[in-house]
C-alpha positions as CSV (number, residue, x, y, z in Angstrom):
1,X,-28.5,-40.8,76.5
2,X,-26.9,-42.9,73.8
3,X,-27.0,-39.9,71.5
4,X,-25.1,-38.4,73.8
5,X,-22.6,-41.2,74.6
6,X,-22.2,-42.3,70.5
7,X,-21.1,-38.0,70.3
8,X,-19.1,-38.3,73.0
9,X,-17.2,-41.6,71.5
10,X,-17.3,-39.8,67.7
11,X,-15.6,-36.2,69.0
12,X,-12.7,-38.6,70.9
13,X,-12.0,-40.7,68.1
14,X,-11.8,-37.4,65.9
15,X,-9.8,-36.3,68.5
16,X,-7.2,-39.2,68.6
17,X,-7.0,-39.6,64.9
18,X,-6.2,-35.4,64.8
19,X,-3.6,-35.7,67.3
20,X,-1.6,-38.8,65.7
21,X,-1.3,-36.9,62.9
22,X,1.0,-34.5,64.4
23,X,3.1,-37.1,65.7
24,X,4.0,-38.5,62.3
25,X,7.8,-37.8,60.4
26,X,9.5,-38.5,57.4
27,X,13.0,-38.6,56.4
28,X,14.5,-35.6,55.1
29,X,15.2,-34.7,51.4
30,X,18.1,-34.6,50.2
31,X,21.6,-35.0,50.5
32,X,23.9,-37.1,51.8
33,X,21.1,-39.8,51.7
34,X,19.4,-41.1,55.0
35,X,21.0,-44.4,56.6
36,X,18.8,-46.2,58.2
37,X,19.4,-49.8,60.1
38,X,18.1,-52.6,62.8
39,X,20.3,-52.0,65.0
40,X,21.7,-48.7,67.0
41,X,24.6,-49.3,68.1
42,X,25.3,-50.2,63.9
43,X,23.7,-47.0,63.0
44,X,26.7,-45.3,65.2
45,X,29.3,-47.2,64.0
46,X,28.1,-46.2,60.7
47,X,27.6,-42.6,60.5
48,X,30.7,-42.3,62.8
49,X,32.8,-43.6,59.5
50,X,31.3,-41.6,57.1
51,X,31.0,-38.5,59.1
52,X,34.9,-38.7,59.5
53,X,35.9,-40.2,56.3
54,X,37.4,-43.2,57.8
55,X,38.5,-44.9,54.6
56,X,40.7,-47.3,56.8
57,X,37.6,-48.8,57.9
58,X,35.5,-49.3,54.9
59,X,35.7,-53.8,55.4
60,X,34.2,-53.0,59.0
61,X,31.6,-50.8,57.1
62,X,30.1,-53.3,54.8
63,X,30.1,-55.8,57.4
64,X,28.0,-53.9,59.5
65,X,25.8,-52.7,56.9
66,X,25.3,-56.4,55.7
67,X,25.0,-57.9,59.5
68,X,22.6,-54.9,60.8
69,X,20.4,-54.8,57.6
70,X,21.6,-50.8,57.0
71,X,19.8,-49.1,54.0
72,X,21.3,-45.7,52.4
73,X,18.8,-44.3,49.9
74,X,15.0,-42.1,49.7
75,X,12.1,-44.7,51.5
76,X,10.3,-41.8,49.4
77,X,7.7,-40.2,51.0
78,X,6.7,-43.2,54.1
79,X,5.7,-41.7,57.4
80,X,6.9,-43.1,60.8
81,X,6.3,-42.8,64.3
82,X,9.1,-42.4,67.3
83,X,9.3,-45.4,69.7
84,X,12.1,-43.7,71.4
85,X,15.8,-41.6,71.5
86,X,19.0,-42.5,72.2
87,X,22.2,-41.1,72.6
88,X,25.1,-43.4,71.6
89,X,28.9,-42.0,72.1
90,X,31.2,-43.1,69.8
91,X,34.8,-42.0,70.3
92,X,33.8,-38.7,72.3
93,X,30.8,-38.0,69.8
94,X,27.2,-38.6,70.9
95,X,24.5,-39.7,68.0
96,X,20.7,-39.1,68.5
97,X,19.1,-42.2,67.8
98,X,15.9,-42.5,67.2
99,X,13.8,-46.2,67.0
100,X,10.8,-45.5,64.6
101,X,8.3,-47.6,63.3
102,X,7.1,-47.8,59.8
103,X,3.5,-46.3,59.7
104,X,2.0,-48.3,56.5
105,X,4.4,-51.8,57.0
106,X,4.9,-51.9,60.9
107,X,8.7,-52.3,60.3
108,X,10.9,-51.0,62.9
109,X,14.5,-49.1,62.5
110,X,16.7,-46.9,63.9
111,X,17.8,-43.6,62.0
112,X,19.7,-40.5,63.3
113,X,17.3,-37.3,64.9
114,X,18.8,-35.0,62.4
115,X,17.2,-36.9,59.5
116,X,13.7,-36.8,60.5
117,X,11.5,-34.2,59.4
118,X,7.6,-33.5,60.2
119,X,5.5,-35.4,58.3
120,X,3.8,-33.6,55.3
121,X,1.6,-35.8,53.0
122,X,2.3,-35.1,49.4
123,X,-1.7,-35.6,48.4
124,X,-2.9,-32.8,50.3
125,X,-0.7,-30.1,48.5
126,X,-2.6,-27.0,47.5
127,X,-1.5,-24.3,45.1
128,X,-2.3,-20.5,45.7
129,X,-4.1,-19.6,42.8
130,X,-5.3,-15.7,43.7
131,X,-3.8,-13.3,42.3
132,X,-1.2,-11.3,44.1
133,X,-2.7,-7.8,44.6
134,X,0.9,-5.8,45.0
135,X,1.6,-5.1,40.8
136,X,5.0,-5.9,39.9
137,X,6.8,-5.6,36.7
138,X,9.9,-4.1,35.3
139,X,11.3,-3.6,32.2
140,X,11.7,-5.3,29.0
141,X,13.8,-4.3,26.2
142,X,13.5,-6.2,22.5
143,X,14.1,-6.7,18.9
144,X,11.1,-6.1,16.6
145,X,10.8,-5.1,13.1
146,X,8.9,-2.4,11.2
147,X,7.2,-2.6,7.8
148,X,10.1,-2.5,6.1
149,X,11.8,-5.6,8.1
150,X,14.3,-3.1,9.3
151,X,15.1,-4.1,12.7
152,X,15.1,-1.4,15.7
153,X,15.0,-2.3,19.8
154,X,12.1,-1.7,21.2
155,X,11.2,-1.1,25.4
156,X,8.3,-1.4,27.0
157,X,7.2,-1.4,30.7
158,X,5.9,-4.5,31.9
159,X,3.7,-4.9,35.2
160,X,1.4,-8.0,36.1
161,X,-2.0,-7.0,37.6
162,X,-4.7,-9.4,38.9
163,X,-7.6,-8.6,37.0
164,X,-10.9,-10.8,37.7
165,X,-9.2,-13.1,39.7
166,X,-6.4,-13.7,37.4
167,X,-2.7,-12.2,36.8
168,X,-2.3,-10.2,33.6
169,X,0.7,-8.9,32.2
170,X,0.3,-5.2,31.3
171,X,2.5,-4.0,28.4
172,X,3.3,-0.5,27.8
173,X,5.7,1.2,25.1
174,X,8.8,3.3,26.4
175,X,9.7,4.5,22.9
């Protein structure tokens, strides 16, 4: 019986900590860089200025950004959870909102939908090392000289070929 109940309890904490996974994201890469603030409604404001270049209201910007703790830059590669969307209208646009909380620090902010991304964890990468069994190649035309150190051009046909496991570039003379 306790065998029984201590699998049961292992498979549905396996369970839980497989399906959390899924629900972690990370900011995108790239640019414009990722605004994110403590405050909604100041996230709004903000990407509603830069969105339309409002140059007129740059003062209003900093404040907000100083007031509402706003941070424009890479968090680098931090995971997050969603506590919740929002939908904010500014002006006769509507921002996705989304409150999300820090995985590794607890910290809680609000960034826009379109900048969140599924969360992929840079230390699990793995590189394809087979070979690629379609042989592919092409030509290859260069300057190579004879005994003499007279130069002439030279073209071979080059293809790569996975032999034991590995690519190898095949070289054969056209002239």
């Amino acid at each position: 019986m306790k065998t029984c109940l201590l699998a049961a309890l292992l498979m549905s904490a396996s369970y839980s900590g497989f399906s959390a996974a899924d629900d972690l994201y990370m900011e995108r890469k790239g640019a414009p860089a990722v605004t994110t603030c403590n405050n909604a409604d100041a996230l709004a404001t903000v990407a509603e200025i830069r969105q339309n270049n409002m140059t007129s209201r740059v003062d209003e910007l900093r404040e907000i950004e100083l007031t509402s703790k706003c941070y424009t830059g890479m968090m680098g590669d931090a995971s997050y959870t969603i506590l919740d969307i929002q939908k904010i209208t500014k002006n006769g646009k509507t921002y996705n909102i989304t409150h999300i909380s820090r995985t590794t620090m607890k910290s809680d902010r609000y960034i826009l939908s379109e900048d969140l991304t599924p969360y992929v964890d840079p230390t699990k990468f793995t590189l394809d090392t087979s070979c690629n069994p379609n042989s592919i190649g092409g030509q290859v035309n260069r300057m190579e000289a004879d005994k003499d150190g007279r130069l002439y051009l030279k073209k071979y046909m080059v293809t790569s070929k996975c032999v034991n496991g590995k690519n190898t570039a095949v070289w054969k003379p056209l002239n």
